[in-house]
N, C-alpha and C positions, 0 to 999 in steps of 0.2 A: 531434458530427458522426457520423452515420450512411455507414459506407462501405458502396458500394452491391456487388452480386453482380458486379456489370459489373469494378469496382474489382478489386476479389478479384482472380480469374478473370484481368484484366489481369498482374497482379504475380507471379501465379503464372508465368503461361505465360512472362513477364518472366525468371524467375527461371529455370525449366525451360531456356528457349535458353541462358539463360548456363551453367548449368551443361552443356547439353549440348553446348558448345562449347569447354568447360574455361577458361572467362573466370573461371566463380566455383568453385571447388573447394568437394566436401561440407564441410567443415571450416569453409570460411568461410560458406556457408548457414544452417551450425548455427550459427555462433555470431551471425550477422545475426539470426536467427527468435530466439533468447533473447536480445537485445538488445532487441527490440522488445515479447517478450513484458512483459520484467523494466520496461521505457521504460512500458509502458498502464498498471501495476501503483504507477508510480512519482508521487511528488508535478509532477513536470513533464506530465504527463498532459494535464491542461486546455490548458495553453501547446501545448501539438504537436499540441493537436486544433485549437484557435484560427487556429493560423499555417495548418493545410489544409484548414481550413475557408474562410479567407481567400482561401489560394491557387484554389481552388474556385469560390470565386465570382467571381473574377476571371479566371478561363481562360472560365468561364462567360458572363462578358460580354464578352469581349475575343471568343467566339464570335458573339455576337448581334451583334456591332457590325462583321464580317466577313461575316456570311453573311445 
C-alpha cells in the first residue's frame, strides 16, 4: 500500500490540532510515531498494510456509490 502525500499531510495536521489543543501530549506523540515506526519494521507489517488497504478501497467505493 502506497500512502498517498494527501494521506500524510492529513495525519499530520490530524495530529498538530490534537497536540495543539493538548488532547495528545509531546510524550504521547513520541511514543505513537515509534510505535508505528517500530509496527512498518515489524513482521505484522503486511497484515496492517492489508487491513488499510482494505479499508481504502472500501471508503473508496462506499464513495462512488454516494456520490
Amino acid at each position: 500500500m502506497v500512502l498517498s502525500i494527501s494521506g500524510i499531510v492529513l495525519t499530520l495536521v490530524i495530529t498538530a490540532v490534537m497536540l495543539h489543543t493538548r488532547y495528545l501530549r509531546l510524550g504521547g506523540a513520541l511514543v505513537a510515531a515509534c510505535l508505528g515506526y517500530f509496527l512498518a519494521t515489524s513482521g505484522a507489517a503486511p497484515a496492517i498494510n492489508g487491513f488499510f488497504t482494505s479499508l481504502a478501497k472500501a471508503l473508496a467505493a462506499l464513495g462512488h456509490s454516494l456520490g
